[in-house]
C-alpha positions in Angstrom: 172.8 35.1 46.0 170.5 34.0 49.3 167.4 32.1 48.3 164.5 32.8 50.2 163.0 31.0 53.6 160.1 29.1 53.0 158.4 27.2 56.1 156.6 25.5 53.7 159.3 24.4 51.6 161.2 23.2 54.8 157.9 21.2 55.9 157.5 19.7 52.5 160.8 18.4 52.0 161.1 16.9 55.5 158.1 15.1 55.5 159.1 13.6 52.4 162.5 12.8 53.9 161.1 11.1 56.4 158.4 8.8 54.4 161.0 7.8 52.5 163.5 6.8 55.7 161.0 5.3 57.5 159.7 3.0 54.1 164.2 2.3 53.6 163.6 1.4 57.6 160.8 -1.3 56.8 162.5 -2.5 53.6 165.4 -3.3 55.6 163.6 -4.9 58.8 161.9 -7.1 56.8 165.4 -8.2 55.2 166.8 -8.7 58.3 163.9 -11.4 59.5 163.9 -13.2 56.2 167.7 -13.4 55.9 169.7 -16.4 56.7 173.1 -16.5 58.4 175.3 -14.9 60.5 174.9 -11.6 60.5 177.1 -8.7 63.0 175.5 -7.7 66.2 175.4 -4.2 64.9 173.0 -5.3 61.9 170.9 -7.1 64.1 170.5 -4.3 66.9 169.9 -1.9 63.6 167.3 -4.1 62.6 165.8 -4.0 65.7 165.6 -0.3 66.3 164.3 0.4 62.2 161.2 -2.1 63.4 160.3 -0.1 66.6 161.0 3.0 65.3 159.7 2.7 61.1 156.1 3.4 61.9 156.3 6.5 64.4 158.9 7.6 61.4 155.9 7.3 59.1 153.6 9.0 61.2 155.8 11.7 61.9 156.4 12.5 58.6 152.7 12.3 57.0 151.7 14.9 59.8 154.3 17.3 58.7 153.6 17.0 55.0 150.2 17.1 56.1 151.5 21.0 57.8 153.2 22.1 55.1 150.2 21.2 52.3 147.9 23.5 55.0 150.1 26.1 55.4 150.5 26.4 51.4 146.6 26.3 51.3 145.4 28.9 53.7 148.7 31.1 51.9 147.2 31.0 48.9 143.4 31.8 50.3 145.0 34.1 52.1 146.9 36.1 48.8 143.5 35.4 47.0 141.5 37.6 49.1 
């Protein structure tokens, strides 16, 4: 049984995915600066990138939900008419 491709679907469920990450990304940046002790370079340099990267994540993400709520829109105008 194949289920069906749905741009849509896709759109909606990757700009969810990636709201999410990039809200796990500025949890754990935030962490990272309050936290005391020694901590491995590769937590640190983590750190690091999840703070340049957590808001262009965000961004990215809205404006693809933001594609997938329009394309459902003008589909159902479009099936209404």
């Amino acid at each position: 049984m194949s289920r069906k491709f749905s741009i849509k679907n896709t759109f909606s469920l990757t700009g969810i995915v990636l709201v999410s990450l990039s809200f796990i990304m500025f949890i754990y940046t935030i962490s990272m600066f309050t936290a005391r002790g020694n901590f491995s370079k590769f937590s640190v340099k983590i750190s690091e990138i999840c703070l340049v990267f957590w808001f262009p994540t965000l961004i990215i993400g809205v404006i693809i939900f933001i594609i997938a709520a329009v394309l459902k829109n003008y589909k159902n105008k479009k099936s209404s008419n």
